[in-house]
N, C-alpha and C positions, 0 to 999 in steps of 0.2 A: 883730571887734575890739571891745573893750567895756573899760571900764574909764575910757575916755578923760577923763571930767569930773575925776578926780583929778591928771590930768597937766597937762592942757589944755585950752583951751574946742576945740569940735569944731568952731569955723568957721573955727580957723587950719590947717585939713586943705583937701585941693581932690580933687576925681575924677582920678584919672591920677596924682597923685603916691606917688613910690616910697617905701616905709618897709620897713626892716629886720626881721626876724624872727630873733630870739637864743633858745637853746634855754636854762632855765634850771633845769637841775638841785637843784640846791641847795637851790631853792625848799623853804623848811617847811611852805608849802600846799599845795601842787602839784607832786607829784613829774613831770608831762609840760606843765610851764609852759610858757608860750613868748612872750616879752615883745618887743611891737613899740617898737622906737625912729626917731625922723627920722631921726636919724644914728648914730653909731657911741655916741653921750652922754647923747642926748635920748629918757628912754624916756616914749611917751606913753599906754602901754597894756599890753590882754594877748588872746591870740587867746583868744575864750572858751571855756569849757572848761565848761558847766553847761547843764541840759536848760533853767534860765530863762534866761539869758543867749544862749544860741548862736539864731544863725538857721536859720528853718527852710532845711532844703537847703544849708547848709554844712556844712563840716567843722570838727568842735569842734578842741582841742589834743591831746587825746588821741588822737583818729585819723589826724591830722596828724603828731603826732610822729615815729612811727619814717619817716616819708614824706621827710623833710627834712633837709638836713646840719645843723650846728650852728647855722649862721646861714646867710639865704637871703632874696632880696628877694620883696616883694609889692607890687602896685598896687593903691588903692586904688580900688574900685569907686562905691561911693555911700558918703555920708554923711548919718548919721540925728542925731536928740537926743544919744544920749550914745554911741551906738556907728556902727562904721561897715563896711563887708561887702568884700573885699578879693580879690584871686587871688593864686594862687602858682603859681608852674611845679613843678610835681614832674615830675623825670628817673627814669624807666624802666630 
């Protein structure tokens, strides 16, 4: 997750809490966007998508995408400076 200092400061995140993943097509940046929110309102990020951004051993947005229905929860793992490292359930 990266992006987060534009939304929010990253200490109002905690380990274990659940945030949304919305797929966002439309995107003019990113056509395999995928924008995490608290809630259905509060978007406070984006799962990243860039070889500087993404961590090592995760899954960027791109590889993620076709993985995922349009919206799908994540928990969050740890949290860093400005970004934070999450799981997803992908169904089989």
């Amino acid at each position: 997750m990266t992006g987060l200092q534009h939304y929010i400061e990253p200490e109002e995140l905690n380990p274990h809490q659940e945030v949304i993943l919305k797929k966002e097509p439309e995107n003019k940046y990113d056509q395999e966007a995928i924008a995490i929110y608290l809630n259905d309102t509060i978007k406070i990020g984006y799962v990243a998508n860039s070889v500087h951004t993404q961590a090592k051993g995760t899954y960027s947005a791109g590889r993620l995408y076709d993985k995922i229905p349009e919206m799908t929860k994540a928990k969050i793992l740890v949290i860093m400076l400005q970004c934070a490292i999450g799981v997803v359930s992908i169904e089989k």
